[in-house]
C-alpha positions in Angstrom: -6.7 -9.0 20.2 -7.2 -13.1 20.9 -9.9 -13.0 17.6 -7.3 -10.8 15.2 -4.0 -12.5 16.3 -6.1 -16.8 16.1 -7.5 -15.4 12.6 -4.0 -14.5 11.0 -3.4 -17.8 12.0 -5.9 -19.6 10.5 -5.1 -18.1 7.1 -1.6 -18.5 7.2 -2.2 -21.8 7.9 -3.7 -22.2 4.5 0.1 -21.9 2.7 3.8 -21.3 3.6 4.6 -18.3 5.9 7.0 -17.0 2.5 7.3 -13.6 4.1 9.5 -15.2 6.9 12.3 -15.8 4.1 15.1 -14.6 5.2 17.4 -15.0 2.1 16.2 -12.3 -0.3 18.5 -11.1 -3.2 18.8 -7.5 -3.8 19.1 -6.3 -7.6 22.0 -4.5 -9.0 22.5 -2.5 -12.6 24.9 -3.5 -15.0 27.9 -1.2 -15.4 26.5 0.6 -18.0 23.1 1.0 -15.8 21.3 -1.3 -18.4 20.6 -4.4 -17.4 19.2 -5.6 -13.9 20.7 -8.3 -12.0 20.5 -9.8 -8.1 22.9 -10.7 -5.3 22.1 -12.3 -2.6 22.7 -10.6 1.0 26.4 -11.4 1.1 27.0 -10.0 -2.4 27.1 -12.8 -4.2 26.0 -12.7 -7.8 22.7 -15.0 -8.0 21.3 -13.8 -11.1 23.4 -11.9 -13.8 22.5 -8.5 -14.9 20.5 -9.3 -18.1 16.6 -8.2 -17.6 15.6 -4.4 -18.5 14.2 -1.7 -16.7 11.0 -3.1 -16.6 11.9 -5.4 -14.4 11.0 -3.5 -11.3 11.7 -5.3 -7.9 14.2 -4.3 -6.2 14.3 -7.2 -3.9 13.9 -10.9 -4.9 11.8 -13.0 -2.3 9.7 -15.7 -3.8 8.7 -14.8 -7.7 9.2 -11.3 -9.6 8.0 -10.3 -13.3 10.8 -9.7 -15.6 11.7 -8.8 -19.3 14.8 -9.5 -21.4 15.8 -9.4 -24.8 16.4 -12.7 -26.3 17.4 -13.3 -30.7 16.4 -9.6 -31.0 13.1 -10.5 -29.5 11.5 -8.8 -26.1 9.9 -11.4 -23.2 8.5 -11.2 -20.1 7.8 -14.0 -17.8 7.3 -14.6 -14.0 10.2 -15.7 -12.3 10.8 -17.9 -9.1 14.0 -18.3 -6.6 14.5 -21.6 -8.1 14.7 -20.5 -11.7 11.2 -21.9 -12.8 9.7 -19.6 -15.9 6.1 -19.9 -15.8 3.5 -17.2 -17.2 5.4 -15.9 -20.2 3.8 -13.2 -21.8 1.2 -12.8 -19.3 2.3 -10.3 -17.1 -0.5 -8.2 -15.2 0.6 -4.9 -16.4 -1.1 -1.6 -14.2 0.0 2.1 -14.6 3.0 1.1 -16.7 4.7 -1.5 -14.4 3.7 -5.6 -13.4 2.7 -7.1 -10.6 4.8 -7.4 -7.4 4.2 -10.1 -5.0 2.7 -9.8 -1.6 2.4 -12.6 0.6 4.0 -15.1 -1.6 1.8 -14.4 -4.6 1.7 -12.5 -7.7 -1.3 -11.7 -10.3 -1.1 -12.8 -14.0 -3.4 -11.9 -17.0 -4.3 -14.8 -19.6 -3.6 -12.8 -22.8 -6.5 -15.2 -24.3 -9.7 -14.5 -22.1 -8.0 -11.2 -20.9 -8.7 -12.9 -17.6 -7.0 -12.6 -14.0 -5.8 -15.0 -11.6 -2.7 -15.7 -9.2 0.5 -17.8 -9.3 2.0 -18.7 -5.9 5.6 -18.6 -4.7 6.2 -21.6 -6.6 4.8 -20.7 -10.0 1.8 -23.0 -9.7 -1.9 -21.5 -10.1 -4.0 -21.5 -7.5 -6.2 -18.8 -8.9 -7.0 -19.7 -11.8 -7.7 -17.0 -14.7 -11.5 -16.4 -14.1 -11.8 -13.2 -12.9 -12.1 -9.6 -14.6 -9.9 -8.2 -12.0 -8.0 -8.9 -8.8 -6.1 -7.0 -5.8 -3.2 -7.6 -4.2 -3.5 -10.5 -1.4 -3.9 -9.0 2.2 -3.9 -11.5 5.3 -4.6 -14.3 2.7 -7.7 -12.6 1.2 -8.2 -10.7 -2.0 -11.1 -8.4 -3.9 -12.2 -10.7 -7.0 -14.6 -8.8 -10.0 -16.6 -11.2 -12.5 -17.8 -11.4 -15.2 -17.5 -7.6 -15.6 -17.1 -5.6 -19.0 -14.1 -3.6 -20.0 -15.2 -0.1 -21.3 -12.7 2.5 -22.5 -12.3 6.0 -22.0 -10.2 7.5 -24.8 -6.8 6.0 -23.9 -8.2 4.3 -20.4 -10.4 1.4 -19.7 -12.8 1.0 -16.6 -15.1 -1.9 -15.4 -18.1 -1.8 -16.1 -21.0 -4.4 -14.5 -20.0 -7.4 -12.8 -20.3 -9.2 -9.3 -17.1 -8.4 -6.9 -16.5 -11.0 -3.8 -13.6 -11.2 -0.7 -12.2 -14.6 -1.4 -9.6 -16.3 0.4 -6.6 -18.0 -1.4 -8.1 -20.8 -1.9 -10.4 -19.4 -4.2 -13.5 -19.8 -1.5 -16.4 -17.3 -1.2 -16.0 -15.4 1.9 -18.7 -12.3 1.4 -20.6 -11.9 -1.7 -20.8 -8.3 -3.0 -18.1 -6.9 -1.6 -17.3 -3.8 -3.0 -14.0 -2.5 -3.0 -12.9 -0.7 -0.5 -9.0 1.1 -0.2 -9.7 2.3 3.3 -10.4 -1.3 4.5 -7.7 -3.0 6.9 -7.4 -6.6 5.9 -5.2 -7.5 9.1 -7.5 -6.4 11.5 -10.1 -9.0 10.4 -12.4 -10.2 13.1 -15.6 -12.4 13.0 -18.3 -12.6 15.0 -22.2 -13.4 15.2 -23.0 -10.1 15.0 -22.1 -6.7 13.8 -19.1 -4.8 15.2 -19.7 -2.2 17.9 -16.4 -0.4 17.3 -16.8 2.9 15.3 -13.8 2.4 13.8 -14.9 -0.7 11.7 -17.0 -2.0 9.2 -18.6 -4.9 9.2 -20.2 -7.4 6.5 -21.9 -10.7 6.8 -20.4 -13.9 4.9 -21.7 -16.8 3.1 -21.2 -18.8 6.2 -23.7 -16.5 8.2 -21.1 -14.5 10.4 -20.1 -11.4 10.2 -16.6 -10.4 9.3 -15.4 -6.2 10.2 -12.3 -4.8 9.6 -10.9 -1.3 10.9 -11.5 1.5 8.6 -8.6 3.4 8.5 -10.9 6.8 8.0 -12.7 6.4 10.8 -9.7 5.2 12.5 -7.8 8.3 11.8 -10.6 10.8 12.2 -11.5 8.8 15.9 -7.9 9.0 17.1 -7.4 12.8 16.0 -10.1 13.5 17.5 -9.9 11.5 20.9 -6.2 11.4 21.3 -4.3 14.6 19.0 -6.7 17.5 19.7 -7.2 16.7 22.9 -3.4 17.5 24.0 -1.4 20.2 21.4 1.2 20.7 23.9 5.3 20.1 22.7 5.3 16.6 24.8 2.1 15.3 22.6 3.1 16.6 19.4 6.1 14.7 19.9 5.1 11.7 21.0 2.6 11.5 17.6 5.6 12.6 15.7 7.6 10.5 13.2 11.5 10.5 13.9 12.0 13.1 11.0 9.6 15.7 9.6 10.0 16.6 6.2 8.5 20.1 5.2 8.1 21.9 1.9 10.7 25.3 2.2 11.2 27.6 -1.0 13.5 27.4 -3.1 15.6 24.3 -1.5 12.3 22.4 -1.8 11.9 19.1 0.7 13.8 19.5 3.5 13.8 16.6 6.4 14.6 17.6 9.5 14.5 16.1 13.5 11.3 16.2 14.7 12.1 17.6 18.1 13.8 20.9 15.9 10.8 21.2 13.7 7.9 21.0 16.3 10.5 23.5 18.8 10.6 26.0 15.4 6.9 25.7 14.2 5.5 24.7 17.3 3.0 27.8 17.1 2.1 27.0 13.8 1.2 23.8 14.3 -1.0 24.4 17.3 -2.4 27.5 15.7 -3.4 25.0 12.7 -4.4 21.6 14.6 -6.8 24.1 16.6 -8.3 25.1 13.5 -9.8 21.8 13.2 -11.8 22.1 16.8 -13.5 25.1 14.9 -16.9 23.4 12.6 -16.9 26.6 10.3 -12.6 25.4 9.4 -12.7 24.2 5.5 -10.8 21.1 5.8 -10.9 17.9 4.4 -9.3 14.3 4.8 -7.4 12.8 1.8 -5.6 9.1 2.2 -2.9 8.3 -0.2 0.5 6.1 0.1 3.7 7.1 1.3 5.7 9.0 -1.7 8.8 6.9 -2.8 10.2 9.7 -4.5 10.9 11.9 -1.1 11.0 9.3 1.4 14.0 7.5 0.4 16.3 6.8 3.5 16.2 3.8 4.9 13.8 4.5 8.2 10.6 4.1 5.6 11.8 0.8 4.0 9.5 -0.5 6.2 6.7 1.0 4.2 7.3 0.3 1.1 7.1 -3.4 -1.0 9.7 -4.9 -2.6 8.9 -2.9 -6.3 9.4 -0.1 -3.9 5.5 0.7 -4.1 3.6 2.1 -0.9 2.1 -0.2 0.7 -1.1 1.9 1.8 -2.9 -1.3 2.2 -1.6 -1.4 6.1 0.5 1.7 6.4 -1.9 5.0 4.1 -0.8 8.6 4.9 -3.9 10.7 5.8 -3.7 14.0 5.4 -5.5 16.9 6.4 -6.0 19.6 4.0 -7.0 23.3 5.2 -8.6 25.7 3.1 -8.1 29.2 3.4 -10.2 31.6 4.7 -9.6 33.8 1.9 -11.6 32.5 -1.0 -9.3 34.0 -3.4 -6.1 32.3 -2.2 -5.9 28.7 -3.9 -3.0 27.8 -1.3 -3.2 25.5 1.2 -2.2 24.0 4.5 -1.5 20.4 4.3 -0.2 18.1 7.4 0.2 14.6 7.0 0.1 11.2 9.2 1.7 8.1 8.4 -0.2 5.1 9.9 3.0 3.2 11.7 2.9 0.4 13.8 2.9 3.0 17.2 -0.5 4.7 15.7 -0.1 7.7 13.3 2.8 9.7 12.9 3.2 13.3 11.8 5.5 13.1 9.4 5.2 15.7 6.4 4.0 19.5 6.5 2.7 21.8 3.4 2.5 25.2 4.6 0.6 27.7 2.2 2.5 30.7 3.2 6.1 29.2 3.3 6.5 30.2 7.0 8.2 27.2 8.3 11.2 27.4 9.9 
């Protein structure tokens, strides 16, 4: 714990702590739902409504990408808290929405050389546009591609070729051919002269000749249901590795949340019945990882797991979930039971049942 807790340090050393800003605006609609604006936490008016819908955050902490109409004429530009405009019409644009900042720093696209880099909380570059593609920042790190080709597919594009690296945010080399890696937990870095022991990690060896590992949250999950949830099915356990609500799929009202003492007293024999299936090596089951859905978890309990664009952030919290065949080859329904990755271990949180048994 010493190694994970003095490394976090050391790269939050590197630049300002910006997640420990306490005075982030929330954004509001217009009255007529059309234009976006933000208030700060005592409802006072910061910004007025005047950027579109595309402007996704929901919460202003350091710098956001947004889009107004000005003369007739649509722009977009990143935006800090002190009203500096820097990257206009450079937006890093994925799945139909920008960028959202993590850590104190969002990605940008040079429209030019259709090249990546990173502003920082303040608007200034510190990575500058040479990459083909970027991730996010996690614990001051980030996935860089070069010199890679852009290939499409019909109305997609792909990378093709290139070298990736794990760089830090100061644009230094950490490992050479990195590839990425979703299932990779950037905060549990720790280095070392050699090669991890634990199961649960992976470990790679860096340009300065030690070896950096990070927990795999695959073999994390599949060690700890294993080890720790089979082991004990009883009420107590399934409790205690229970999120505070379950929400269930129930015909025809659809998702339904309820306590997760009621659920697990209801369905109790279900659950057992189906988490024994998984003792059995001839059970068809696999393991999926995805993010927490936005779209059904909306209360406030899971604002913890989601960024400030409201996007999952599966990069430390990834629901894994366990997918059950049926016996019958010629039923296509199936069981599904999910876990949330929390900061108190994995959760049961959501359950899919294929016969629409629950109670």
């Amino acid at each position: 714990m010493k190694k994970i807790i003095i490394l976090c340090l050391l790269f939050c050393l590197n630049y300002p702590a910006f997640s420990q800003n306490n005075d982030t605006w929330i954004s509001f609609w217009d009255k007529d739902t059309t234009h976006i604006g933000f208030k700060d936490k005592n409802g006072v008016i910061k910004i007025e409504p005047k950027f579109t819908g595309f402007t996704i955050a929901r919460k202003f902490e350091n710098i956001i990408a947004v889009s107004e109409q000005k003369n007739q004429k649509w722009e977009s530009y990143y935006l800090t808290k002190s009203g500096k405009i820097v990257g206009r019409d450079s937006l890093y644009v994925f799945d139909n929405g920008p960028d959202c900042e993590n850590e104190g720093f969002i990605r940008f696209t040079d429209r030019k050389t259709d090249k990546m880099g990173m502003f920082n909380a303040e608007g200034k570059i510190v990575i500058p546009a040479e990459y083909s593609n970027l991730t996010k920042v996690k614990n001051g790190m980030f996935i860089g591609l070069k010199d890679a080709k852009k290939e499409m597919d019909g109305e997609h594009f792909f990378w093709k070729g290139g070298k990736e690296f794990l760089i830090d945010i100061n644009n230094k080399i950490l490992i050479e051919n990195f590839s990425y890696n979703d299932d990779l937990n950037f905060y549990s870095l720790e280095k070392s002269k050699e090669p991890s022991k634990d199961k649960t990690r992976d470990s790679f060896l860096g340009v300065d000749g030690l070896y950096y590992s990070f927990i795999n949250f695959d073999k994390e999950f599949k060690y700890w249901l294993e080890n720790n949830l089979l082991q004990d099915l009883s009420k107590a356990s399934l409790e205690k590795h229970s999120f505070d609500k379950i929400t269930y799929w129930k015909e025809p009202n659809g998702w339904i949340s309820e306590s997760k003492t009621k659920f697990i007293d209801q369905n109790y024999i279900y659950l057992k019945s189906k988490l024994q299936e998984l003792k059995n090596p001839k059970t068809d089951y696999f393991v999926s990882s995805d993010g927490l859905n936005q779209f059904i978890f909306e209360s406030s309990e899971y604002d913890l797991y989601f960024n400030n664009c409201n996007e999952s952030r599966e990069w430390l919290y990834p629901v894994k979930s366990i997918i059950i065949n049926p016996k019958n080859k010629t039923d296509f329904k199936q069981d599904q039971i999910q876990f949330l990755r929390t900061e108190n271990g994995y959760k049961l949180i959501s359950v899919s049942n294929a016969k629409d048994n629950l109670k």
